[in-house]
C-alpha positions, -999 to +999 in steps of 0.1 A: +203+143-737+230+156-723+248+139-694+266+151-662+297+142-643+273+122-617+272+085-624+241+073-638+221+103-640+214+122-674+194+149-684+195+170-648+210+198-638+243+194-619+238+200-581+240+239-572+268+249-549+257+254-516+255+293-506+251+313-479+233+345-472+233+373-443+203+379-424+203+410-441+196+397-474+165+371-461+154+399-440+153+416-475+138+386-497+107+380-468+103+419-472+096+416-509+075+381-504+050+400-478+051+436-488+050+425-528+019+413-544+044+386-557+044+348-551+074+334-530+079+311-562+084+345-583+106+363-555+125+334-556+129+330-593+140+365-596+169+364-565+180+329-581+170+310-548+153+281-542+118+278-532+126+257-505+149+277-488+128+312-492+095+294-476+117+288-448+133+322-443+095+333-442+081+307-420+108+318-396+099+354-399+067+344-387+074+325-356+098+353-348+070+377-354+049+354-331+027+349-354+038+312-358+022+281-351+018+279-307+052+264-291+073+272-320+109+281-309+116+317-321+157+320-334+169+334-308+152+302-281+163+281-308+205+295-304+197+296-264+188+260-266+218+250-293+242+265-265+224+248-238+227+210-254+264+221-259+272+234-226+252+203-210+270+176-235+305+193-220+295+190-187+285+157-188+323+148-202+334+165-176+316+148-151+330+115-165+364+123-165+358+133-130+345+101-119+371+084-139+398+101-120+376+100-082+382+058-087+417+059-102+425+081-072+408+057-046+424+025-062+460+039-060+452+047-024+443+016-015 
């Protein structure tokens, strides 16, 4: 068996570098997995992805589609709701350094 540069594993496959794709090219892969008559396991062999990964390109077709499971964020809730927690996290620093200064100020005046 032969052994990689990991310590204490042999006979595996050396991790994949991790890669990114456009939404054009998911857009394309879900395409072939519902239009096809083809497995997401064979769509994904032949575009050298990983099954993993293309289920959940498809999954998120679907609850973008609405046709997902009920309360299911869609991608573009999901971004509003990203920028909401970090708008929210920033105004609570804010708010902090605010107070901060609000007793700073009325200790010096004192």
């Amino acid at each position: 068996m032969e052994k990689d540069n990991r310590k204490g594993t042999t006979g595996t496959k050396p991790k994949r570098k991790r890669r990114s794709f456009d939404a054009a090219f998911k857009a394309d892969a879900v395409r072939l997995c519902k239009a096809g008559g083809r497995s997401i396991a064979q769509v994904a062999g032949d575009l050298d992805l990983t099954e993993t990964a293309l289920r959940a390109w498809v999954k998120r077709a679907d609850i973008d589609a609405g046709s997902g499971p009920p309360g299911a964020l869609t991608s573009d809730e999901r971004a509003e709701l990203a920028q909401l927690r970090r708008d929210n996290k920033r105004l609570l620093m804010e708010r902090e350094i605010l107070k901060k200064a609000a007793a700073f100020f009325a200790k010096e005046g004192s």
